[in-house]
FIDOSE-453359 format. One record per residue (C-alpha): residue number from 1; residue in three letters; x, y, z. Coordinates in steps of 0.25 Angstrom, whole numbers. Example, Ala and Ser with C-alpha at 12.3 -4.5 7.8 and 13.67 -1.06 7.14 Angstrom:
FIDOSE-453359
     i    aa    east   north      up
     1   Ala      49     -18      31
     2   Ser      55      -4      29
//
This chain:
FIDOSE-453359
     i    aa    east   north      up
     1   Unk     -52    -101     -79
     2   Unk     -54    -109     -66
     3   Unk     -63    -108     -57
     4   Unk     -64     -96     -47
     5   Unk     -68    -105     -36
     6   Unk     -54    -114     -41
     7   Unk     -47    -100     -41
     8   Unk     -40     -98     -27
     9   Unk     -32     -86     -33
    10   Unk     -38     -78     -42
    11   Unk     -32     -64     -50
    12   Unk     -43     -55     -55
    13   Unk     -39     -44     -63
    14   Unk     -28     -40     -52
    15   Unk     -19     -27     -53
    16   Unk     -10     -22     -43
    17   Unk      -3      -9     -41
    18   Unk       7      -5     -28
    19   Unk       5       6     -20
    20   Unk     -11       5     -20
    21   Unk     -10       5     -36
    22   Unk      -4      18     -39
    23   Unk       8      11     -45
    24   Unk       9       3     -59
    25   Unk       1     -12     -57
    26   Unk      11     -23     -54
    27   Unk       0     -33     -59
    28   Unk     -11     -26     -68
    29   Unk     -25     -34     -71
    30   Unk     -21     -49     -67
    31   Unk     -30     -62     -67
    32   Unk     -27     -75     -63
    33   Unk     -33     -88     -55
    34   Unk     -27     -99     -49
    35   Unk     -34    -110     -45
    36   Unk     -34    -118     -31
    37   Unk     -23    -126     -31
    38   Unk     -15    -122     -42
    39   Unk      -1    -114     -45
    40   Unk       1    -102     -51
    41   Unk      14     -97     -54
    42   Unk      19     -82     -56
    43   Unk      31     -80     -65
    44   Unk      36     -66     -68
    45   Unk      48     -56     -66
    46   Unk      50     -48     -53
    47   Unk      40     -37     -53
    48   Unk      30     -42     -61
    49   Unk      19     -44     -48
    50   Unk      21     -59     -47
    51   Unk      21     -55     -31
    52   Unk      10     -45     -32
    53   Unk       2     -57     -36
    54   Unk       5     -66     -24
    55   Unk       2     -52     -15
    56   Unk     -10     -50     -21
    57   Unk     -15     -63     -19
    58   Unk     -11     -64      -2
    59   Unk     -17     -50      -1
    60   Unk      -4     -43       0
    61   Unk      -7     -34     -12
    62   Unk     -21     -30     -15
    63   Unk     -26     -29     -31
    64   Unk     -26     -16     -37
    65   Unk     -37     -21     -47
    66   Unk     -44     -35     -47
    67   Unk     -45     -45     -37
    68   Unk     -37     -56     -31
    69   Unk     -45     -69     -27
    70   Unk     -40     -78     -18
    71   Unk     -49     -91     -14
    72   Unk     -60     -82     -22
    73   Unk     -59     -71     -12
    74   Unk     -53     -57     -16
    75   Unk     -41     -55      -8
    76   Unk     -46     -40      -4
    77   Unk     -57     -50       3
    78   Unk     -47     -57      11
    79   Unk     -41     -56      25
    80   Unk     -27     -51      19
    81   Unk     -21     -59      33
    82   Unk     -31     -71      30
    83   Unk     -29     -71      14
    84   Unk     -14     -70      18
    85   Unk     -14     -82      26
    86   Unk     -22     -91      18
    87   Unk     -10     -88       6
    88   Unk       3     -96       8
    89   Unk      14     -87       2
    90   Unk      28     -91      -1
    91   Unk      39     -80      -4
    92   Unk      54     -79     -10
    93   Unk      64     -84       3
    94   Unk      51     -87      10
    95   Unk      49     -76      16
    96   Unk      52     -84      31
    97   Unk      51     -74      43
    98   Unk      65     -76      48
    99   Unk      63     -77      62
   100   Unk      52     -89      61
   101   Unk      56    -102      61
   102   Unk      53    -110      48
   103   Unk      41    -116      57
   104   Unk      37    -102      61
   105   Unk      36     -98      46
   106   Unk      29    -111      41
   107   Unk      19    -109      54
   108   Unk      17     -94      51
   109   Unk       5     -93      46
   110   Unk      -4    -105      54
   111   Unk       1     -96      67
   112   Unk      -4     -85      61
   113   Unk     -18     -93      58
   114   Unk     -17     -99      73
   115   Unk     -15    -112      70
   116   Unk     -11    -119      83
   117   Unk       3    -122      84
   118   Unk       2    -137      84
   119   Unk      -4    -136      69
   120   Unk       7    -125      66
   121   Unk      17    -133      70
   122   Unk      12    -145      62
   123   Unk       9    -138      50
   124   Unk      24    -132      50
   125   Unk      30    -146      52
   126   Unk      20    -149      38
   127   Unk      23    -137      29
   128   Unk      39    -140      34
   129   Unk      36    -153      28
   130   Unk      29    -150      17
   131   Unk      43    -142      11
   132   Unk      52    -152      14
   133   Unk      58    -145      26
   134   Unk      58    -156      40
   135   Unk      52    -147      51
   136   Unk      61    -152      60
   137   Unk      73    -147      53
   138   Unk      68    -134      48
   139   Unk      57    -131      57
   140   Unk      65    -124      67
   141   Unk      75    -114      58
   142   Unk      74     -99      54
   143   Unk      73     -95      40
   144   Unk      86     -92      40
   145   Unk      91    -108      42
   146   Unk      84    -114      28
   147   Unk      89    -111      15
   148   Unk      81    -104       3
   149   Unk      73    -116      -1
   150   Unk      70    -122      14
   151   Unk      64    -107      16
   152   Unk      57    -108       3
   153   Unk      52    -121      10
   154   Unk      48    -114      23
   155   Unk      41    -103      14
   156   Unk      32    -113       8
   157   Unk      28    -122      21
   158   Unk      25    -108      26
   159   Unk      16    -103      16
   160   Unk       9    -119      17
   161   Unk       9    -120      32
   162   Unk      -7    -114      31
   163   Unk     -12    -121      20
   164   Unk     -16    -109      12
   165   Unk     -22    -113      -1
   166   Unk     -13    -103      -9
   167   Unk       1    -103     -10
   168   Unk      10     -89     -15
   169   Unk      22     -91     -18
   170   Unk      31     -80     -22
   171   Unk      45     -83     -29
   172   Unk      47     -94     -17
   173   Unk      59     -99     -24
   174   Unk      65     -88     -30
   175   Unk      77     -85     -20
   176   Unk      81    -101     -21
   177   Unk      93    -108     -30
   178   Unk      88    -115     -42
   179   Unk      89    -130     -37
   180   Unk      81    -124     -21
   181   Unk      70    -117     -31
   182   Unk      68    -129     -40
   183   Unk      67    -138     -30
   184   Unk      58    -131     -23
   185   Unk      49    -128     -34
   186   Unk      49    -143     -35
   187   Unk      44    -145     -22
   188   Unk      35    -134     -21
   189   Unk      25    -140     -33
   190   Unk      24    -154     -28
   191   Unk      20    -147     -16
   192   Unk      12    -137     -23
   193   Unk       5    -151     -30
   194   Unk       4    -155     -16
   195   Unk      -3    -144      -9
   196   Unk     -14    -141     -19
   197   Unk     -11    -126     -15
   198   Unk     -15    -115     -25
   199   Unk       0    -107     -27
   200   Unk       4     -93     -34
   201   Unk      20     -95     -37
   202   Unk      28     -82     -41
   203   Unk      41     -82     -48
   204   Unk      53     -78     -57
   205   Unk      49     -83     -72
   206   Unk      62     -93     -69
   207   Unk      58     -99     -56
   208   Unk      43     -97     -61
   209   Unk      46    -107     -71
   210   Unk      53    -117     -62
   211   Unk      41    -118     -53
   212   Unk      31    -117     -63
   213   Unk      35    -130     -71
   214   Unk      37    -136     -57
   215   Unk      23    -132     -53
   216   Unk      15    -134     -66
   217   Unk     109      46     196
   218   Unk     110      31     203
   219   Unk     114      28     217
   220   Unk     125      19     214
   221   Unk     131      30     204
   222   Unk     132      37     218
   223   Unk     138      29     226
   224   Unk     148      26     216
   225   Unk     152      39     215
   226   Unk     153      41     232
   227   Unk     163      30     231
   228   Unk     172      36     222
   229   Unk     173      48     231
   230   Unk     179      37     240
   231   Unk     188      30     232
   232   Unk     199      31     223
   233   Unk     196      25     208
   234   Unk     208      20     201
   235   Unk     202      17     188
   236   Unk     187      15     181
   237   Unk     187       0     180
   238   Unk     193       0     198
   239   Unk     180      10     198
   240   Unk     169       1     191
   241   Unk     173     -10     200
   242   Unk     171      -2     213
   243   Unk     158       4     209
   244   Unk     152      -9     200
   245   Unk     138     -10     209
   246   Unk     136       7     206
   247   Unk     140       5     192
   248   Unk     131      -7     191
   249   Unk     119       1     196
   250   Unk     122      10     187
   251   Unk     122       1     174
   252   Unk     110      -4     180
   253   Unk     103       9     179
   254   Unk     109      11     164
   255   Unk     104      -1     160
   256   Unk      88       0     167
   257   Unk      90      15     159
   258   Unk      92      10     145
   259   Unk      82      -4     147
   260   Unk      70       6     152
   261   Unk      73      15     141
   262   Unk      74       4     129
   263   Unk      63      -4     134
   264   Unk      56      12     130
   265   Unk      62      13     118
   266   Unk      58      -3     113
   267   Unk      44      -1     118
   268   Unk      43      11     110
   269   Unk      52      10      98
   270   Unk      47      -3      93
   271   Unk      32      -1      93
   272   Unk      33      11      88
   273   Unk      45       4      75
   274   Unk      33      -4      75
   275   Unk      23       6      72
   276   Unk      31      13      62
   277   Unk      32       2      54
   278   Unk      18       1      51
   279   Unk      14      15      52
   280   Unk      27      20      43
   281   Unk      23      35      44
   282   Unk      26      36      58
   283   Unk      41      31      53
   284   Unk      48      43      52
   285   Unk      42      51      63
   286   Unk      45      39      75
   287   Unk      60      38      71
   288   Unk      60      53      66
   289   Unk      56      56      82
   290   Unk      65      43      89
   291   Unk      76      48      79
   292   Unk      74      64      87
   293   Unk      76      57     100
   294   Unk      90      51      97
   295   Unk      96      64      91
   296   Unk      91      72     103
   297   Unk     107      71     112
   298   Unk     104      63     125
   299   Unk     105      72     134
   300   Unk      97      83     127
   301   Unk      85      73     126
   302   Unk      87      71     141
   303   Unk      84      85     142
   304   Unk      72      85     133
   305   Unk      66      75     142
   306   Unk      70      79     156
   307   Unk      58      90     156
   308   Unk      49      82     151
   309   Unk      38      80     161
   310   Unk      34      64     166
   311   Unk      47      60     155
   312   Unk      58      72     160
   313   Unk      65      73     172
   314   Unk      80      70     176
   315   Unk      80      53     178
   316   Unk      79      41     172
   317   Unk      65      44     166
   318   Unk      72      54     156
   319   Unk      83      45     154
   320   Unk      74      33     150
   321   Unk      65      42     141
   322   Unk      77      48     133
   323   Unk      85      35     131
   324   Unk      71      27     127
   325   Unk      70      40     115
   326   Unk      85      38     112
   327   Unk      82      23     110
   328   Unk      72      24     102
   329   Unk      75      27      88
   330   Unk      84      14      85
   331   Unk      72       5      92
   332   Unk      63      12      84
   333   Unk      70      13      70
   334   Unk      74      -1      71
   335   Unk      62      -6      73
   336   Unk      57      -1      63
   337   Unk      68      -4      54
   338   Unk      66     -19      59
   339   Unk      52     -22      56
   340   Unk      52     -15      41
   341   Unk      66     -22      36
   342   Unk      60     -35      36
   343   Unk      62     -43      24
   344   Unk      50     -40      15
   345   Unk      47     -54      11
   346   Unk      46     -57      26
   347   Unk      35     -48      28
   348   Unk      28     -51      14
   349   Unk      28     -66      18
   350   Unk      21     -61      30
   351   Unk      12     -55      24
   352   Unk      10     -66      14
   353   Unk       7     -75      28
   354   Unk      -4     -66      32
   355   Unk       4     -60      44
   356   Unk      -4     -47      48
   357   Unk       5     -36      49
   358   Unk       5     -36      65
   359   Unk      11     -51      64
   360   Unk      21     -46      54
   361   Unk      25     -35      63
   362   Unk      27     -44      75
   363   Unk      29     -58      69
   364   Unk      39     -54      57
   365   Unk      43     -41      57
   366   Unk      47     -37      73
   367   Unk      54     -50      73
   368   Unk      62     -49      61
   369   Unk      64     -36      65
   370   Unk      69     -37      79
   371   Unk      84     -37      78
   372   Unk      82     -25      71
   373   Unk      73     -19      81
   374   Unk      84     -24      92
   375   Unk      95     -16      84
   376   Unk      88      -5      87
   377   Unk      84      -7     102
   378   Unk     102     -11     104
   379   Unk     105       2      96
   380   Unk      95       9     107
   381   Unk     100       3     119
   382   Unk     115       7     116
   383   Unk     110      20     113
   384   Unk     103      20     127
   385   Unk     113      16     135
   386   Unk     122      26     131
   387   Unk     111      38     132
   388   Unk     109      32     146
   389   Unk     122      36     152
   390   Unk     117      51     149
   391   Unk     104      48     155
   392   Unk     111      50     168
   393   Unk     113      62     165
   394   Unk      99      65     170
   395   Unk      99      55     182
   396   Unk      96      42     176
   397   Unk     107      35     182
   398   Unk     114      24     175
   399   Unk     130      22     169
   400   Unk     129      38     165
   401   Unk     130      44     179
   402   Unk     143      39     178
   403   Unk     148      45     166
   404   Unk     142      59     168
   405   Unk     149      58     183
   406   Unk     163      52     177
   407   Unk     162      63     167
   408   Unk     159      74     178
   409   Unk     169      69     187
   410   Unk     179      65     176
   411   Unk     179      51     181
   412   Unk     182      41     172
   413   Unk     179      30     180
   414   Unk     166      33     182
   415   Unk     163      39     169
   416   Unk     168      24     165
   417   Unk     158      18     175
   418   Unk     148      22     168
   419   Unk     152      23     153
   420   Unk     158       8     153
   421   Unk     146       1     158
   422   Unk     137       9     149
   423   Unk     146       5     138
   424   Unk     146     -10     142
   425   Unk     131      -9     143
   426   Unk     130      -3     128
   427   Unk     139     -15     123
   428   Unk     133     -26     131
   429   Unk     116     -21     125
   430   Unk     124     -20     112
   431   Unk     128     -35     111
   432   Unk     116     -40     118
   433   Unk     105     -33     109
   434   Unk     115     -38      99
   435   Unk     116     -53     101
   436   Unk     101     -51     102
   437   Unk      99     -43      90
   438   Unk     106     -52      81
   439   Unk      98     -64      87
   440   Unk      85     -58      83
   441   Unk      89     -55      69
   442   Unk      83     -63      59
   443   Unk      93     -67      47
//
């Protein structure tokens, strides 16, 4: 038996048991050693806690019975973010944040130890090196631009760039083609030889066995109005072009109606998908209530609100209220939907990188899952500028007070005046938050 001072990774009697052990062990009454600088490799079937292993070990997973040393020191001991971080980790695909350049990924973890950016920058362009990828080439690209084996390659330089002393790597190769996954496992034990770095390999019994022999109300609306007292209108088109400036005004105010109103909705409906992310039993009781809100007919709603003191009242402070609880619901529910439907393996491997969960909240999952989130806030603002043409019917102005006038009168010009720029003001958010929400959404 080595040494303990030899042993960097040590098993003692280890048993583990999901949901705080009140389920059957996945590993029962394990012992093992591996010493500094040496590889250990894990060969077994799917289920039979080869992962569990590698958790335990980066402080993922905690024992249900024994202890797991690492560097002589029980991981219960540990910093998890400090143990984490000193533990290179190396998943199936990578597990590459898709909206990080591969520099980004490499440099991860010596940002998140606050190395200055003239060492990052070097130590990328070594790791890059280091797997056979040219910097200048591949520096620069997203996930998305390398095949499966450059990623594989990324994945390694990633879980090097700090120089940690171990090395987990869990099926790394599994998802490539035969000749990719020789060729690499090639590679990775003369650099394994290399490096000197103490390494726990996980694998199917096939690839296993590869790897292991290789590693042995508006004015304007007004006067609008006074001028077709005065003259005769032959059409609705001949009509929009003699009153432009009064309709313009009028979009104006639509449009300062519906940005007021999502600005709200954003500012609340985001930090609160946020919240209810973490603190999951408040879930069903923000959509439950936001969900309320939207079945509740708009102009019912208005007249909830108008008695309501220092929020009531006939005018735009009503209006902006009622279209801010209208739009809530898909800004909420998206967000929410956004940041928990993230690729699993993303979010383990940021764990695994020693990412606290407030710099997985906003440096993996919010951007992964803004496009998401942005769904949300264009389904909400076609929904509000449509409920804002019947906010004027409780004096917040905009393209409404010509509908509900065109209606009264029978006009159809002016119902027109109003119904086809709020129409063209719906199509043109819906293409713009759409060019921007496919923009942001990571493949």
């Amino acid at each position: 038996m080595a040494n303990a001072e030899q042993n960097l990774i040590e098993f003692r009697g280890v048993s583990w048991r999901a949901n705080g052990g009140s389920e059957a062990a996945i590993i029962d009454d394990v012992s093992l050693e591996v010493a500094r600088g040496k590889t250990l490799v894990l060969l077994g079937r799917s289920g039979s806690g080869k992962t569990t292993l590698l958790k335990l070990i980066n402080g993922m997973h905690w024992p249900s019975k024994g202890e797991v040393l690492v560097e002589g020191r029980a991981t219960r001991e540990w910093d998890a973010i400090r143990l984490r971080r000193g533990i290179g980790y190396v998943i199936q695909e990578a597990g590459l944040f898709p909206h990080f350049t591969v520099a980004e990924n490499v440099g991860l973890v010596p940002g998140l130890e606050n190395w200055p950016k003239e060492k990052i920058a070097g130590r990328v362009k070594e790791m890059l090196q280091l797997v056979g990828l040219e910097p200048g080439e591949f520096a620069q690209r997203k996930p998305r631009e390398l095949s499966g084996g450059q990623r594989q390659r990324v994945g390694v330089a990633r879980a090097l760039a700090a120089d940690p002393p171990i090395l987990l790597m869990d099926e790394p190769f599994g998802a490539l083609d035969p000749v990719t996954r020789a060729e690499l496992q090639r590679e990775f034990k003369a650099l394994a030889e290399r490096l000197g770095k103490t390494i726990v390999f996980v694998s199917e019994r096939r690839a296993g066995r590869i790897f292991a022999a290789a590693a042995s109300g508006s004015p304007g609306v007004r006067g609008l109005f006074g001028c077709q007292r005065r003259r005769r209108v032959t059409g609705p088109w001949s009509f929009m072009a003699e009153h432009q400036s009064e309709i313009l005004s009028a979009t104006v105010e639509h449009v300062e109606l519906v940005c007021i109103a999502m600005a709200a909705a954003i500012l609340i409906g985001v930090p609160l998908g946020m919240l209810i992310v973490r603190r999951v039993e408040l879930r069903a009781l923000a959509l439950g209530i936001a969900g309320i809100f939207q079945t509740i007919p708009s102009l019912a709603l208005f007249g909830f609100l108008i008695p309501i003191p220092f929020i009531g009242g006939i005018g735009k402070r009503t209006a902006i209220v009622a279209l801010t609880l209208y739009a809530l619901l898909p800004i909420l529910r998206n967000t929410y939907v956004g940041l928990t439907e993230i690729d699993p393996a993303v979010l383990e491997s940021a764990e695994a990188m020693g990412m606290t969960q407030a710099q997985i909240l906003f440096r993996v999952r919010f951007p992964l899952g803004l496009a998401v989130i942005l769904a949300g806030v264009r389904t909400a603002t076609i929904i509000t500028i449509g409920v804002a043409t019947i906010a004027a019917a409780i004096g917040a102005g905009g393209l409404g007070t010509f509908i509900f006038r065109g209606v009264a009168l029978v006009n159809d010009s002016l119902l027109l005046a109003g119904a086809i720029p709020a129409a063209l003001l719906a199509i043109l958010a819906d293409f713009l938050l759409g060019r921007l929400e496919r923009r942001l959404r990571v493949t």
